[in-house]
C-alpha positions in Angstrom: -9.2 -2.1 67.1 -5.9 -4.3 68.1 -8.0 -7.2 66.8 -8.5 -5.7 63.5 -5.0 -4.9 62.7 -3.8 -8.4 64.1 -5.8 -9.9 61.7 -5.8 -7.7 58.9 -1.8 -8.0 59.3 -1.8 -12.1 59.1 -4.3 -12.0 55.9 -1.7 -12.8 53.5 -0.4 -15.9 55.1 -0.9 -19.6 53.4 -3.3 -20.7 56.4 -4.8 -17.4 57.1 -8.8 -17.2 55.8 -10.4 -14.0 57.1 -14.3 -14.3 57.1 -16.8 -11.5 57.6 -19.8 -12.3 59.6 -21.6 -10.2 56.8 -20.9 -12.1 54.4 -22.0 -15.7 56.3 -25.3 -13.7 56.8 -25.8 -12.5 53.1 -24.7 -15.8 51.2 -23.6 -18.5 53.9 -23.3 -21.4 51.1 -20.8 -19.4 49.1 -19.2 -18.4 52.3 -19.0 -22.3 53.2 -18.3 -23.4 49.7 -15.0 -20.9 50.5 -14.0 -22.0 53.0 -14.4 -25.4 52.4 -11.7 -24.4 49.0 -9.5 -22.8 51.2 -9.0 -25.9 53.5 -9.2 -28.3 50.3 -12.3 -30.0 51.6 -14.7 -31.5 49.2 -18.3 -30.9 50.3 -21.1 -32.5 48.1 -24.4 -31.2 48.4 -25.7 -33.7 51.3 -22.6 -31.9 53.3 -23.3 -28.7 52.5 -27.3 -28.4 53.7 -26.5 -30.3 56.9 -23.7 -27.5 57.5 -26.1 -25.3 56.4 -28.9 -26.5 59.1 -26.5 -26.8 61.8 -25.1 -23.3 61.9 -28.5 -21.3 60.9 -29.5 -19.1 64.1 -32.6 -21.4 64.6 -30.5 -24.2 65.3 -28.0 -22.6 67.5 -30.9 -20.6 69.1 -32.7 -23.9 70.1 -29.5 -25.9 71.5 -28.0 -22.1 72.6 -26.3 -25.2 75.4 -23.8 -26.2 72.8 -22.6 -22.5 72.1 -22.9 -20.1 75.1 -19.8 -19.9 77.2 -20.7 -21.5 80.8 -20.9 -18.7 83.4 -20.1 -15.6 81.0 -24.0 -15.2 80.0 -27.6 -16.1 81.2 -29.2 -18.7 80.3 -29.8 -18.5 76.1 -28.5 -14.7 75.6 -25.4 -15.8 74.0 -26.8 -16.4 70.3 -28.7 -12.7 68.9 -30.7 -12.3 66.1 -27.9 -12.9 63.7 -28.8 -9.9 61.6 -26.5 -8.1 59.1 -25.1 -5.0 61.1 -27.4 -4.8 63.8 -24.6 -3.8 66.0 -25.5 -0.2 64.9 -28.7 -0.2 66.4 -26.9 -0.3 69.6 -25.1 2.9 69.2 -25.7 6.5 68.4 -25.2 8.1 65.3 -22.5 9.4 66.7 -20.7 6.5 68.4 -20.9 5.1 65.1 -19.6 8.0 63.2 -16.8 7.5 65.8 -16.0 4.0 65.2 -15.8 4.7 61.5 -13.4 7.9 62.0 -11.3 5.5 64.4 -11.4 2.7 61.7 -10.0 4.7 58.9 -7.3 6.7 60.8 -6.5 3.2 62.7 -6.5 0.5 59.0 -5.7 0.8 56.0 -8.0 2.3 53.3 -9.0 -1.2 52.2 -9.5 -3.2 55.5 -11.5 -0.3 56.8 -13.5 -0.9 53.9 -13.8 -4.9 54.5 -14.3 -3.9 58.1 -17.3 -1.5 57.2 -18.6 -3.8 54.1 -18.0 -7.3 54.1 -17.1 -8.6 50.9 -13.0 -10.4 50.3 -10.4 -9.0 51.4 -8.0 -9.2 48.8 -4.3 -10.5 49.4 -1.5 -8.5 48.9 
C-alpha cells in the first residue's frame, strides 16, 4: 500500500510517467508509443516491433537469464504468464474483497480506481 501512495503522490511531477501493467498487457504499442511521447523519443515503426518482440512474455520467457534476479528465484520462475489480473486467482474472494476495501479507505477515489482498472491516471 506505501508503494501505491508513493507513487500515486509523485504522479504530477514533470518526469514522473506512471504505467499500469494492464494496460502494457491490453495495448502494449500504445503503451510504448506513450511512453516513448513522454520521454520525447521518436520511434518509427522498425523500432517499435523490435520493442515489441523483445519485451513479449515469449521472449523474456526463453532468455528468463536476462531478467530473473540471481539467487532470489529458481531457475526460470521469475517471468509468469503475463496475464491481465491473474493475481486474483491467487487469492480468495475474500482476500480480494479485502485488498479492495484497504485500497479505497488507503487512495484516493481515483487512484484506487487506476489501481483496480488500468487505464491513465489523470494529472492534477
Amino acid at each position: 500500500m506505501a508503494t501505491y501512495k508513493k507513487l500515486v503522490g509523485v504522479r504530477n511531477l514533470p518526469n514522473v510517467l506512471l504505467v499500469h501493467y494492464d494496460n502494457l498487457i491490453q495495448d502494449k504499442s500504445q503503451e510504448i508509443e506513450r511512453i516513448a511521447t513522454f520521454i520525447n523519443l521518436e520511434i518509427n515503426s522498425e523500432i517499435k516491433e523490435m520493442i515489441l518482440g523483445k519485451t513479449s512474455i515469449e521472449y523474456m520467457k526463453s532468455n528468463w537469464q536476462k531478467f530473473q534476479p540471481p539467487n532470489v528465484f529458481k531457475p526460470n520462475t521469475f517471468i509468469n504468464k503475463g496475464l491481465k489480473g491473474s493475481w486474483q486467482n491467487l487469492l480468495t474472494a475474500e482476500q480480494v474483497k479485502k485488498y479492495e476495501i484497504i485500497m479505497s479507505e488507503q487512495l484516493e477515489a481515483e487512484c484506487a480506481k487506476w489501481v483496480k482498472n488500468a487505464r491513465c491516471l489523470p494529472h492534477n
